[in-house]
N, C-alpha and C positions, 0 to 999 in steps of 0.2 A: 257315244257311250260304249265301253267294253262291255266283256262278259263280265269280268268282277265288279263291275258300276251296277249291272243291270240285275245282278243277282240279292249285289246291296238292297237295290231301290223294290226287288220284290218281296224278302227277308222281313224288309224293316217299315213295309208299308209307304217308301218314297222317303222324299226329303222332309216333309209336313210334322214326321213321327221325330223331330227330334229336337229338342232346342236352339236355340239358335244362339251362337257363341259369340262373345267379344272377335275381333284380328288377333292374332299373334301380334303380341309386344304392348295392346290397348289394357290388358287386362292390370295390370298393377305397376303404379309408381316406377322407377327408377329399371325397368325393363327395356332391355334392347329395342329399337324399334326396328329393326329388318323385320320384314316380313316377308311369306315364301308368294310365288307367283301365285300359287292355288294355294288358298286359302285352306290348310287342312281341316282347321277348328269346323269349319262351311260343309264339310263332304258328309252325307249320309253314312251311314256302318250300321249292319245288323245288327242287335241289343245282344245276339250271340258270341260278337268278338270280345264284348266287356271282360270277360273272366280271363280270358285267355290274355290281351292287353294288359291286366289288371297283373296278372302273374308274370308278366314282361320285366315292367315296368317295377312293379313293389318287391316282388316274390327275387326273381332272377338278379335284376340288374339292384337293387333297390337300390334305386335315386334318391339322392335326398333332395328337401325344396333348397338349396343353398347352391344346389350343383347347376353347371348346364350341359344342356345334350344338342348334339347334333343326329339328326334324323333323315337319313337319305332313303328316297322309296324310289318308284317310278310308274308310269298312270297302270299297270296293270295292277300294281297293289296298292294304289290308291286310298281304297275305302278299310284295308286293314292298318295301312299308316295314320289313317285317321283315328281308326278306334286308340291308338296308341298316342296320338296327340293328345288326344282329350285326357286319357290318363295324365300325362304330362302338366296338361294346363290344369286338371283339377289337384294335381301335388302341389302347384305353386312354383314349379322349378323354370329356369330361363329356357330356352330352347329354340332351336332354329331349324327349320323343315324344307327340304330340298326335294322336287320332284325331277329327275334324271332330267328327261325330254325337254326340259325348260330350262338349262343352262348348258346342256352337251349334244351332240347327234351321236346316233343309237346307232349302231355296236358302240362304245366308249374305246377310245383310243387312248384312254386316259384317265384316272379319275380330276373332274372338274378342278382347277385350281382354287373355285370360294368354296366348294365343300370343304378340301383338303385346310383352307388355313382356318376355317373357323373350327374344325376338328381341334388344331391347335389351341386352343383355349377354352375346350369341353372337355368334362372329366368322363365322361358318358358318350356312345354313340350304338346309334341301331341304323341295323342296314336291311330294310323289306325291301327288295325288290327283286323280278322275276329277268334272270342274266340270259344276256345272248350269245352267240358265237363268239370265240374271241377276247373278253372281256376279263379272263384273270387276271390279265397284267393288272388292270386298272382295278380290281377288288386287293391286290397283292402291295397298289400304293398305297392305298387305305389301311391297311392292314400295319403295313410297316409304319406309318403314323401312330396308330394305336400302341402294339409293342414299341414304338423311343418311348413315348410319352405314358406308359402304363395303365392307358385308359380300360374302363371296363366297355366292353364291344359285344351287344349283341348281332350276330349273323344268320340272317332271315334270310336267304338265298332261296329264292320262287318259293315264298310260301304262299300257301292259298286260302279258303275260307272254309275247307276242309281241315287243314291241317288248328288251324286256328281254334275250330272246334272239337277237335282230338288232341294233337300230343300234347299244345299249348296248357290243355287246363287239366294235364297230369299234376301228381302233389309230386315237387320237386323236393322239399324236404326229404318226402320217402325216396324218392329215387336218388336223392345226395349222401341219404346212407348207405343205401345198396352200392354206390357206386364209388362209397370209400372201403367198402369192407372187400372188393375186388379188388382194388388198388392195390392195397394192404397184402393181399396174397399174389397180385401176378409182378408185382415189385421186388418178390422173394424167388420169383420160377425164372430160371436158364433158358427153360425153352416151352411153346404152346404149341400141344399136337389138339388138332380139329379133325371133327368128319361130319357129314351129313347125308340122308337117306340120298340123295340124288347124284352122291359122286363126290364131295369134295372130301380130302385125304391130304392135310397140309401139317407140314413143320417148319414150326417157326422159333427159330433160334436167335435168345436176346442178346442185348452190346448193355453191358453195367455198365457203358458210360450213358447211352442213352439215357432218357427220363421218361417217366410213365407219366401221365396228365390224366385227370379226369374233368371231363366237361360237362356234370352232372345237369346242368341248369341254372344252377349256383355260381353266377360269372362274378369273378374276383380281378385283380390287377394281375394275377400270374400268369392268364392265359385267358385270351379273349374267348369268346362260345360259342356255339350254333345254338339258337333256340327254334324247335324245341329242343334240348339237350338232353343228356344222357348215354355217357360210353368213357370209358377209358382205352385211351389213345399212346404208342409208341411207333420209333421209330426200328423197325428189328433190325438185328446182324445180319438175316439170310434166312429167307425162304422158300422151302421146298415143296414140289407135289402140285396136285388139281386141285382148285377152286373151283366149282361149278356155279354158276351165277343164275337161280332159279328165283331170285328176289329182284333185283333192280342196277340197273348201270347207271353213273352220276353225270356231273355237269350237265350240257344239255343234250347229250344221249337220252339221259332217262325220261323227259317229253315225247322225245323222236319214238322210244321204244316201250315205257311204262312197262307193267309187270312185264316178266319173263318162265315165269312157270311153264309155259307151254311152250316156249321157245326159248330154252336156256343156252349162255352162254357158257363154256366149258376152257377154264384156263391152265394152260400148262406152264408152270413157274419152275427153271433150274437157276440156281445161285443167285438166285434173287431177282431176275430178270424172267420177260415172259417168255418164252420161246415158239411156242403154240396156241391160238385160242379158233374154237369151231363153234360153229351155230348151225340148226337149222336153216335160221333168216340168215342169208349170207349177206345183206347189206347190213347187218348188224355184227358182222363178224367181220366186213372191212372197215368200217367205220372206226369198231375199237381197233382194230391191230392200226387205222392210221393214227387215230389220236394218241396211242402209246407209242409212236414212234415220230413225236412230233422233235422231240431231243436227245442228245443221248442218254437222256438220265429219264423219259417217259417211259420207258420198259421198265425202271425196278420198283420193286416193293418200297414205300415209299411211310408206307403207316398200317399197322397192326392193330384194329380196337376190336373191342366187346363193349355191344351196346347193352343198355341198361337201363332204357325208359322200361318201367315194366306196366306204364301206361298203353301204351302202343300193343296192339293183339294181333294185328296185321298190317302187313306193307300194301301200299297204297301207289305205290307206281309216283313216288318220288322223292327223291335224296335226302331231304333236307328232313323228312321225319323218319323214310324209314333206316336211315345207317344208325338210329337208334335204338330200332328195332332188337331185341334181343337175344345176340348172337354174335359171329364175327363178322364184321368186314374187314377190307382191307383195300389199300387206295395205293394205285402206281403215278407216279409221279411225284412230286416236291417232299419232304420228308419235315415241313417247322421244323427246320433246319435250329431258328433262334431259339426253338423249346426245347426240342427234343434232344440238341445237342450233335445231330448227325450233320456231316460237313460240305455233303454235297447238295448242290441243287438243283430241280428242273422249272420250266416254264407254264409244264401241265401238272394236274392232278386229277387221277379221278377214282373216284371210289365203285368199292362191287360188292354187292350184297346176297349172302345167301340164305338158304331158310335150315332149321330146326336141326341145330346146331349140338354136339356133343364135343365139350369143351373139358382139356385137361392141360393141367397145371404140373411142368417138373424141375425137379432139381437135382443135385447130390442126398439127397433125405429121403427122395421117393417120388411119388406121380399123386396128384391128387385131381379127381376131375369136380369142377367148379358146375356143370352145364350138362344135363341130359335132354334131350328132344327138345331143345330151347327152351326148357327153364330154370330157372336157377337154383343150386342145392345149397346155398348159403342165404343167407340174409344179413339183412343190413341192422 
């Protein structure tokens, strides 16, 4: 049993505390009968993932019972795939539940071939699981299945029963208005100068051909999400100046290294490329400079957001909630090239997070600042 099994089974008083469910595919007439190796309907979940699940599922994605979804987790998220099966089986909807370790070996060299075609015939798909080394290519096949085919895609990358019980069961309505009335204004700005108490001093200057996204929560056919969501995302024209990274570095850095406040990473970015980055921890200061130089296109600026959960009150030492965090990040490598409209591509991505952020917005009209000490002077 993992640590997320075992935290399950203390949480929720064991497996005793929970009803005991139909198989996948037993519960209603003319339903698929594949069923997953591990029985997710079978697996305990604290009664604290329900809401968080519950906003997955109805709030974010909303499923309808007509649709089907595909569900790929892996045994460390286990027991929070479960809480979101059960969602599932209690809508009525088709669905088919994939646990990694049981149709592939770990690192993935690939995503699985029966995930990928039953994706093909899912309008829906969520993806809980905590990534290893190596692995975007194979989150990158999946991905590209989702955009041909316009599926709405939630992206749970290493969430945990932390996060489940924080960003998850923010009110995404609220934060989907917050994060069109940004939209609405940095859709209008040429260019976004940032700073923050601990060093960072960045200009970022936009391409009108690129596209601005927001991934409030609210995941639509336009652009797949990360849930929990919240930030509006481009690709810039060129970015200059320090990022100081006193919040969090992504992919599976941010495990290796969690917060950074006390040992921040300090990036020096010309013409879009990084040139420079220092650390106290110098195995945190080779590790990035090797992962940004895994290709030639892993040094540049690659995406410019403002997060905009304004659930989220602090970063937690990891990606997947806090690049929601509200403020800037920004991520070197790959650019959703297919969203954003930017024409080059890389292999890597990874994102960097900073804290308490003072955000301004310009153009030919004037400068207007959006963001004082990370918080927002607009509303939704």
């Amino acid at each position: 049993m993992n640590d997320v099994e075992k935290l399950a089974d203390a949480e929720a008083g064991g497996p005793e505390a929970f009803a005991e469910h139909q198989p996948l595919g037993a519960a209603r007439p003319g339903r698929s009968s594949r069923e997953t190796r591990t029985n997710l309907l079978k697996v305990s979940f604290p009664p604290a993932f329900r809401e968080g699940a519950h906003n997955a599922v109805t709030t974010c994605l909303r499923v309808q019972p007509s649709e089907k979804v595909t569900l790929i987790t892996d045994r460390s998220c286990l027991t929070i795939a479960a809480s979101i099966a059960t969602e599932l089986e209690n809508l009525g909807c088709s669905w088919h539940g994939y646990v990694l370790e049981e149709v592939a070996p770990r690192p993935l060299a690939g995503m699985p071939v029966e995930v990928l075609e039953d994706m093909e015939s899912s309008e829906v798909s969520i993806f809980a699981v905590e990534v290893q080394p190596n692995e975007l290519s194979s989150r990158m096949q999946m991905t590209d299945v989702v955009n041909r085919r316009r599926m709405r895609h939630a992206h749970m990358v290493n969430i945990t029963p932390e996060i489940m019980t924080q960003g998850m069961r923010a009110d995404f309505v609220a934060i989907d208005k917050l994060s069109q009335a940004v939209l609405d204004k940095v859709r209008k700005a040429s260019y976004v100068r940032a700073t923050t108490p601990a060093g960072t001093d960045i200009h970022a200057e936009m391409n009108p051909a690129y596209r601005w996204f927001k991934t409030s929560g609210i995941i639509s056919t336009e652009k797949w999400g990360n849930l929990p969501g919240g930030e509006c995302f481009t690709a810039p024209e060129e970015v200059n100046g320090v990022f100081v990274v006193d919040g969090v570095v992504g992919d599976f850095l941010c495990k290796t290294y969690g917060l950074l406040i006390d040992q921040p990473l300090t990036i020096h970015i010309e013409g879009n490329r990084v040139v420079r980055a220092t650390s106290p921890n110098k195995k945190l200061e080779q590790d990035f400079w090797a992962y940004t130089h895994t290709d030639e296109n892993s040094d540049r600026v690659g995406e410019f957001a403002i997060g905009t959960n304004i659930g989220v009150h602090a970063v937690i030492g990891n990606i997947l909630q806090d690049e929601k965090f509200p403020g800037v990040h920004i991520a070197f490598g790959d650019p959703y090239g297919a969203h954003t409209g930017a024409k080059w591509k890389s292999s890597t991505h990874i994102d960097v997070v900073g804290l308490r952020f003072n955000i301004w917005l310009g153009n030919a009209e004037g400068e207007e600042q959006i963001m004082r000490d990370g918080e927002f002077l607009i509303q939704g």
